[in-house]
KEMI-693791 format. One record per residue (C-alpha): x, y, z; residue in one letter. Coordinates in steps of 0.1 Angstrom, whole numbers, plus 5000, padded with zeros to 4 digits. Layout:
<pts>
PT   xx   yy   zz residuo
PT    X    Y    Z       A
...
</pts>
This chain:
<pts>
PT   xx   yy   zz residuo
PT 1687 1384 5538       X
PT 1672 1413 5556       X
PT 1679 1444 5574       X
PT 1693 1429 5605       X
PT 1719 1402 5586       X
PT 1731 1433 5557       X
PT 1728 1465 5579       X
PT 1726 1462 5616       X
PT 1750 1430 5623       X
PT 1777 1450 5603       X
PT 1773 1482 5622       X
PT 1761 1503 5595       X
PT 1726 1513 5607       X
PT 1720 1546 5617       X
PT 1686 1540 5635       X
PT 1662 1563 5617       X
PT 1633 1533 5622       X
PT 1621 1533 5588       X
PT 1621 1498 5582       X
PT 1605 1491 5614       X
PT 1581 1515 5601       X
PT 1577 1494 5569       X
PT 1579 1461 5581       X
PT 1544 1446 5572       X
PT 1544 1416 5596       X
PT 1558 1442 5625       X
PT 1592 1419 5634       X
PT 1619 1453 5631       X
PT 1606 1470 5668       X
PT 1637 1495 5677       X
PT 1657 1498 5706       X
PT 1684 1511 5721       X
PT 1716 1487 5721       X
PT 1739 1481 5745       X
PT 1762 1503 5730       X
PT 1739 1533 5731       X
PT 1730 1530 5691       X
PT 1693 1531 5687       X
PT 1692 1500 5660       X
PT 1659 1479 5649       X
PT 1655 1440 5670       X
PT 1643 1415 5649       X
PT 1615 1386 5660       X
PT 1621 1364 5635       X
PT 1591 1342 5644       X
PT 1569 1374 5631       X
PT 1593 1379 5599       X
PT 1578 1366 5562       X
PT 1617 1350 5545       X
PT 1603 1363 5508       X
PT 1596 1400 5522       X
PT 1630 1418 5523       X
PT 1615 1449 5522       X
PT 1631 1463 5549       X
PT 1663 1460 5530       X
PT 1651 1474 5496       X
PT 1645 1514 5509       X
PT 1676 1513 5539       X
PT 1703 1540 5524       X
PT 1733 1515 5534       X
PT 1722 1485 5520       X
PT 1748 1491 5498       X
PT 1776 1496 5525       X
PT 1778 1534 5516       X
PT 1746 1558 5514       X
PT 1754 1582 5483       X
PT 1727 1603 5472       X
PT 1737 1614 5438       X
PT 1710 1589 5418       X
PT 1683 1597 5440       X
PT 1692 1634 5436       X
PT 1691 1631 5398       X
PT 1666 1611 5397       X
PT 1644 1638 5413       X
PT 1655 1672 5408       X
PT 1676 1668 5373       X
PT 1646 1676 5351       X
PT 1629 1705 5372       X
PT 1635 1738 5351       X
PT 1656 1762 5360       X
PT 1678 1734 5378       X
PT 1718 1735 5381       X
PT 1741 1708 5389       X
PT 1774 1711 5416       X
PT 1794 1686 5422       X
PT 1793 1689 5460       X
PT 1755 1697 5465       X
PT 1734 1681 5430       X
PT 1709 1693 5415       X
PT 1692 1724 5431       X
PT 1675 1758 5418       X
PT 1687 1782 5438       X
PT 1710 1791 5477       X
PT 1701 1819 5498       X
PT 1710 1832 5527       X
PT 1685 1849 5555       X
PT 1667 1850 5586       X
PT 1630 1852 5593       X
PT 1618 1893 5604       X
PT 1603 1882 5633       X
PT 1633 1887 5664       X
PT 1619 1868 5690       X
PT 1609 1839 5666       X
PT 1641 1843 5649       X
PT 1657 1841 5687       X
PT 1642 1806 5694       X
PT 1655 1790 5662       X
PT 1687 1770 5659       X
PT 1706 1794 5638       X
PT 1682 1819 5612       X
PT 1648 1805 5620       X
PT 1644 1800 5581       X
PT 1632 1766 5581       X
PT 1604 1773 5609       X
PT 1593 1803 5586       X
PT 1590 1774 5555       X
PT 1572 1746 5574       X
PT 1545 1778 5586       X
PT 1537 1784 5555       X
PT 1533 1752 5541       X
PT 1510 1749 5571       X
PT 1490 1779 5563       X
PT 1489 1775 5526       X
PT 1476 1739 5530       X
PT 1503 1730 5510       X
PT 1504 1700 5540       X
PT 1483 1688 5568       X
PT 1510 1680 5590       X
PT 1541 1684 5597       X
PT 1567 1656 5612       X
PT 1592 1673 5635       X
PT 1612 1662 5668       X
PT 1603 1666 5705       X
PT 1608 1653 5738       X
PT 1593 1621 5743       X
PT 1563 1623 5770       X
PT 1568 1590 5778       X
PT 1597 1578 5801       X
PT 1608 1556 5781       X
PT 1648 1545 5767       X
PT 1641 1564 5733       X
PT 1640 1599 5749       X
PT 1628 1617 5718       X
PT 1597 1611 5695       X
PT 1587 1619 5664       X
PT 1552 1631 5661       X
PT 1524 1656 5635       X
PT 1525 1691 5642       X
PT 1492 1702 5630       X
PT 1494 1738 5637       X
PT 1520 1766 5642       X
PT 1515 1764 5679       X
PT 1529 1729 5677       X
PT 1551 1738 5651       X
PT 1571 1766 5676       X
PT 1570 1741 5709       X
PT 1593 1719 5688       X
PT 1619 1746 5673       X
PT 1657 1743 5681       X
PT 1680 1712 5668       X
PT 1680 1679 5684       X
PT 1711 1660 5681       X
PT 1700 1625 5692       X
PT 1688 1595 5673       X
PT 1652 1595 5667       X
PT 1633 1567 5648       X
PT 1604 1575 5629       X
PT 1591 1542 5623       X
PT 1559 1545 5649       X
PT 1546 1579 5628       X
PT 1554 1562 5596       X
PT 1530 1535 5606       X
PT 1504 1566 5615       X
PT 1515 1577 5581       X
PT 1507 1546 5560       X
PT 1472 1544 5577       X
PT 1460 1581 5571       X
PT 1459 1582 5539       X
PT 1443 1616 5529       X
PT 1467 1634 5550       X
PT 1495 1651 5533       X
PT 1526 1654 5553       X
PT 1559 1677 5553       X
PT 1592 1656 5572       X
PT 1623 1675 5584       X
PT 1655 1649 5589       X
PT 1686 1642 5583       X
PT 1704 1637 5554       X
PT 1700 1598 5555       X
PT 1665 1595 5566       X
PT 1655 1619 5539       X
PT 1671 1594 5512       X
PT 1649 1567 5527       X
PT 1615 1583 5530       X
PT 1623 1596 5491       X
PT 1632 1561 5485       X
PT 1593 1552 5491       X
PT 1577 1557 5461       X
PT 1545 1546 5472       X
PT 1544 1571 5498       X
PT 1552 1600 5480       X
PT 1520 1615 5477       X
PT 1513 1614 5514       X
PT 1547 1626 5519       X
PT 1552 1656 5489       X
PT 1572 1676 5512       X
PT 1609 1662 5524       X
PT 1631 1690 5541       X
PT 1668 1681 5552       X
PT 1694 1697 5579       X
PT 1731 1694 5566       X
PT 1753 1672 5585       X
PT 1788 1660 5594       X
PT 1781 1628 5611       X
PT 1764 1623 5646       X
PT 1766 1609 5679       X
PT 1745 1580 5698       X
PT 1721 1583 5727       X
PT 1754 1584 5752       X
PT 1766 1619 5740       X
PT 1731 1632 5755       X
PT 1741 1611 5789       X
PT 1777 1623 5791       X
PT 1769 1660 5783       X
PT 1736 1653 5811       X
PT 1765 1638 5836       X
PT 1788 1667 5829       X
PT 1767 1693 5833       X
PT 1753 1682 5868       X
PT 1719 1658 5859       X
PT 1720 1622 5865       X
PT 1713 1606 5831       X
PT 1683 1588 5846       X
PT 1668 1615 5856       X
PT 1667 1634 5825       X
PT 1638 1661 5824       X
PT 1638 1684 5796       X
PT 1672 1689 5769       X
PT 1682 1720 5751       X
PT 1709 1716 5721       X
PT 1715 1748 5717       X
PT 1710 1779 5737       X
PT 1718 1812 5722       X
PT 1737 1838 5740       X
PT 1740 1876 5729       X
PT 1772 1878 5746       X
PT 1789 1845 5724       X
PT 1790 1845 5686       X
PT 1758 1818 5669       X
PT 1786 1789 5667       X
PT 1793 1788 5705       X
PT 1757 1782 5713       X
PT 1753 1763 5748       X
PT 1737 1725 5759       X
PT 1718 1729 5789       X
PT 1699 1698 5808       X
PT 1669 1698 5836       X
PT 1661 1670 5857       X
PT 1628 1655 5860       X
PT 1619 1679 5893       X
PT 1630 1709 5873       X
PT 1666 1718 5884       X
PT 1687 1728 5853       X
PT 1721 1722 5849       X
PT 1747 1736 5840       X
PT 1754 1754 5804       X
PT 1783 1737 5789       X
PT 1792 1758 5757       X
PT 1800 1744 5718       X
PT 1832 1751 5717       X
PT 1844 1725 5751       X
PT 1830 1694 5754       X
PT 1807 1691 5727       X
PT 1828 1704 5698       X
PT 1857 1678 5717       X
PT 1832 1648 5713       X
PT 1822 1653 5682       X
PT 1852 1663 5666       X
PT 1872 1630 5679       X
PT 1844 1604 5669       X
PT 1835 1598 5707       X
PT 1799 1576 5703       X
PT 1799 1580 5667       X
PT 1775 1561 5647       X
PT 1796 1541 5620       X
PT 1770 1545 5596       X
PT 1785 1580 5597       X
PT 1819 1572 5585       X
PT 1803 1555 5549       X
PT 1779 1583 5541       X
PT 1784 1607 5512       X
PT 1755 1628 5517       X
PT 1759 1663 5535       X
PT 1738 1684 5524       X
PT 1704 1661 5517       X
PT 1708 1659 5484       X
PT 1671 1638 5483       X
PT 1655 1662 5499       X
PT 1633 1696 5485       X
PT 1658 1719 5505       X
PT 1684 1715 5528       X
PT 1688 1742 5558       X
PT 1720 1747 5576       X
PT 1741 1774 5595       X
PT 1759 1802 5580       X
PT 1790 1794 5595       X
PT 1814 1817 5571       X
PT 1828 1851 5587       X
PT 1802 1872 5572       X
PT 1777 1859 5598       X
PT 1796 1848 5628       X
PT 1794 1879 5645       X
PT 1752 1876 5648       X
PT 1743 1861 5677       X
PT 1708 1860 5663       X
PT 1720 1838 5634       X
PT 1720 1834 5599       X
PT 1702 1806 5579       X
PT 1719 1790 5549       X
PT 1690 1770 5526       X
PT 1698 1751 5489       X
PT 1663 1752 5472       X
PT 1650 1721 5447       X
PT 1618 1723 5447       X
PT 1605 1751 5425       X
PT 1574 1755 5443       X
PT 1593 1761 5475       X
PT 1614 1786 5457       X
PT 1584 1808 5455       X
PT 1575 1800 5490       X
PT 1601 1816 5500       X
PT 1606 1847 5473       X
PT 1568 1849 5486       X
PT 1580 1852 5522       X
PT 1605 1880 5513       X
PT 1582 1903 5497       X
PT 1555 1902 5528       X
PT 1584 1910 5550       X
PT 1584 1876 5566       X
PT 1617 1867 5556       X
PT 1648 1884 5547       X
PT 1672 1867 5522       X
PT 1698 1873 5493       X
PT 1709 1845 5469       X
PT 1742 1829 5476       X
PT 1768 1811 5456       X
PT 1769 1771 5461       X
PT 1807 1780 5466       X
PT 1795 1798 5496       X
PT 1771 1767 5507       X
PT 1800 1745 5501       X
PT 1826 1767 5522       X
PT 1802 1771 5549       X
PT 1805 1730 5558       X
PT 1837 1727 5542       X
PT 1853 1708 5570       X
PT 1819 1685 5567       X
PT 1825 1684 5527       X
PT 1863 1672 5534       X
PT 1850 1644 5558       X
PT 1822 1630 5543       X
PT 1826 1631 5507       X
PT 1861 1635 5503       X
PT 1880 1611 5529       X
PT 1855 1584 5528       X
PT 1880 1565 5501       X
PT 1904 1563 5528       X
PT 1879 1552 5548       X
PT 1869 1526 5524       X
PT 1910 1517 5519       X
PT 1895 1519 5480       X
PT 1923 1550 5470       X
PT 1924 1539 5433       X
PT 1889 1556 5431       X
PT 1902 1590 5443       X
PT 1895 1614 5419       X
PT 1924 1634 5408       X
PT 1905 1665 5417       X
PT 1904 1654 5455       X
PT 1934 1660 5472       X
PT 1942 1629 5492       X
PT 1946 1619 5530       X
PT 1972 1636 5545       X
PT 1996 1619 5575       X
PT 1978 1639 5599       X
PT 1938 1626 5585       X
PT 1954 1590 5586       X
PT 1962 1592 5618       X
PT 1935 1608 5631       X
PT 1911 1579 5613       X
PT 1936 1553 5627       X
PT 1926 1568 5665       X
PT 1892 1578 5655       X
PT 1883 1539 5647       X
PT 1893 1531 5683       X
PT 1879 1561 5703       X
PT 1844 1554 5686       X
PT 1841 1514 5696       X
PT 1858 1521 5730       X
PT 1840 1552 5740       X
PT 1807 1535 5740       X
PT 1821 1500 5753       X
PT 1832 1525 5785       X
PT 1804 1543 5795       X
PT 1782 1515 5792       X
PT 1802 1492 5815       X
PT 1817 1525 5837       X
PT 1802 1560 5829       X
PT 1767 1549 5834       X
PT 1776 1531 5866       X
PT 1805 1549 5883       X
PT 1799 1582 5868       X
PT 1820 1604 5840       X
PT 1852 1603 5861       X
PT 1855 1565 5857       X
PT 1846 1568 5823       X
PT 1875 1595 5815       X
PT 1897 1571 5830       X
PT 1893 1540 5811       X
PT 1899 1561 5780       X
PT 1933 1569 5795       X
PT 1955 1558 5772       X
PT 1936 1568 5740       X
PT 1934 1602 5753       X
PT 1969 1604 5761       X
PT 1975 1591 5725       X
PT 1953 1622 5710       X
PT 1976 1648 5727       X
PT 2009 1627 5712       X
PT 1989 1631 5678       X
PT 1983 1669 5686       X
PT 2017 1670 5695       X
PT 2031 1651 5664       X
PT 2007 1677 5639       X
PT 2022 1707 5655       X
PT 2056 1695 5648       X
PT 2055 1686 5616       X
PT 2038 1726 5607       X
PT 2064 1739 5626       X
PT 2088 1740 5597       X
PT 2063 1755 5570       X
PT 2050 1778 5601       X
PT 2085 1792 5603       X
PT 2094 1793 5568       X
PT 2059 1811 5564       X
PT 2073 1837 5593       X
PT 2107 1842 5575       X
PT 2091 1856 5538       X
PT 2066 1877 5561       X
PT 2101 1893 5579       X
PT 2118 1894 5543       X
PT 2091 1909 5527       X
PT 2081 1935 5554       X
PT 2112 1956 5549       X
PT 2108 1958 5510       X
PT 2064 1967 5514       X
PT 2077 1997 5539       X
PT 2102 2010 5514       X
PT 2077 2007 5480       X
</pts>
């Protein structure tokens, strides 16, 4: 019983390397599968039968990752703390941006959780900080993470990164440099399993988290790559998400350069990416059995402001839920040097900002599951349209990946498009299907607005 048998053979790892990172004998090495998931391969020659302590700290060892014990278990007794049913325990929300425009224009959306790992820096709060960049090496895993020790370091590795990235070689570094103090940024999962090391928290006192609505394998970087003009094995340097003055902050662009520095060209949110995403294409199945959105382990959790308000900056807007009351003064600290600019928030406005996120993950998992006696009556259940979009979604996740590893990669996107043939006929039918069954309550909704219009003019 280990990682491999309870995780990995039943498609429920997520690849954020931890246990290889763990693994005292060194038998959990990760790679990249077949199917594009980055996943730990076992030697089992190396591997000690009595160990299983890869198992113990892996947030779906359980089948489903929920972060509601670790949450309470950390943050319930800090002072000051509040409890919401969609984002734990926590001290305070705020929204902001950090002063500084041109730093504030390299960020992913507000720049506000660049302005927090700077000052833990500079307050010595931490030695080093873990954050994501572009793997030197040319190797399968195209991203690294690695210790930012200053805020040189710190800028060169702003922006998001949506691609799996293990952590398992720096946790390694981690385990052996014991006097340095370290800050991690990830994910909502990985930050349940580094909290889940007790042993390591003193080496690891900082944890910070980005929200998240499930995520895509290594082949969404390829097929956005292919799309835009570079060859996936020539991959140079990857931008996420390029901001544009003339598009609002939620229509940011992906742009790839190949190895001799030719770029690409920009394909916007809103088309292909947004169209991936949205229909499961390369998901990781971990995704669909995790609760957690907005890193409820972790000391704060950044996101983007995506409620009307803000969409209209294309600077952007950070959203941030604070547990950690020394980082709540961190930040207080940072508005009244003028480094920062934020307000407080309602967690109903965290909430509604990655309400489509909220509905997904923590809502619809039951159906998922097919466990609906455990709906709670205050969760309204799956409609038609979320069945059937979960009945299509299974299928477009196991065979997008099956496809462009046996066509896309070989032939090219065009004979990757057409193997899905039939399942992207199907999601038009579906679209199709949706739009007639709204028709009715569309119209009805037009007929009171015609009613009603004549009696508002005469009042």
């Amino acid at each position: 019983m280990n990682v491999i048998s309870t995780v990995v053979n039943k498609d429920l790892c997520i690849g954020c390397g931890v246990c290889s990172g763990l693994c005292p004998s060194q038998a959990l090495t990760m790679h990249v599968s077949t199917n594009g998931d980055l996943a730990p391969r076992w030697d089992e020659s190396l591997c000690r039968p009595d160990c299983k302590l890869c198992i113990s700290f892996c947030p779906f060892s359980n089948g489903v990752h929920d972060p509601r014990p670790l949450n309470e278990e950390l943050f319930s007794s800090t002072s000051g703390a509040v409890f919401d049913d969609n984002i734990g325990w926590h001290l305070a929300s705020y929204a902001g941006y950090r002063s500084d425009e041109s730093l504030r224009g390299k960020s992913a959306s507000g720049g506000l959780l660049t302005a927090c790992l700077e000052i833990l820096l500079e307050e010595k709060i931490v030695d080093r900080v873990a954050v994501v960049r572009r793997s030197p090496f040319d190797s399968e895993q195209l991203f690294e993470f690695y210790g930012a020790a200053t805020i040189e370091e710190l800028h060169a590795s702003a922006g998001s990164i949506y691609h799996p990235v293990s952590i398992g070689q720096l946790l390694r570094e981690i385990k052996k440099k014991s006097p340095t103090r370290w800050a991690i940024v990830g994910v909502p999962c990985l930050c349940a399993a580094i909290r889940g090391l007790k042993h390591l928290r003193s080496r690891i006192p900082v944890v910070l988290g980005t929200a998240c609505g499930m995520y895509q394998n290594t082949f969404y970087t390829e097929l956005l790559a292919e799309q835009s003009g570079i060859p996936h094995k020539q991959l140079g340097e990857i931008r996420y998400r390029i901001k544009n003055a003339n598009r609002p902050p939620n229509d940011y662009a992906f742009q790839a350069k190949d190895k001799k520095g030719s770029l690409g060209a920009e394909l916007h949110y809103r088309g292909l990416p947004c169209f991936l995403g949205r229909h499961a294409f390369f998901r990781f199945n971990a995704c669909n059995f995790c609760k957690d959105v907005f890193a409820e382990a972790a000391d704060a959790v950044f996101m983007d402001a995506w409620l009307p308000a803000y969409r209209h900056d294309p600077r952007g807007t950070s959203f941030v839920v604070i547990r950690n009351a020394e980082l709540n003064d961190m930040l207080l600290q940072g508005q009244s040097v003028g480094g920062v600019q934020i307000k407080q928030i309602s967690p109903e406005d965290i909430v509604l900002s990655q309400k489509g996120h909220k509905r997904r993950k923590r809502e619809l998992i039951y159906m998922r599951q097919k466990v609906q006696e455990l709906m709670n009556v205050s969760i309204t259940k799956p409609t038609m349209a979320e069945k059937m979009n979960w009945w299509l979604q299974r299928r477009i996740q196991r065979r997008s990946k099956t496809a462009w590893a046996k066509y896309g990669r070989k032939y090219g996107r065009f004979a990757f498009w057409l193997a899905l043939t039939d399942l992207l006929l199907m999601l038009n039918v579906i679209k199709y299907v949706q739009k007639l069954s709204n028709l009715p309550k569309r119209l009805a909704g037009k007929f009171r607005r015609v009613l009603l219009l004549p009696n508002v003019n005469r009042s």
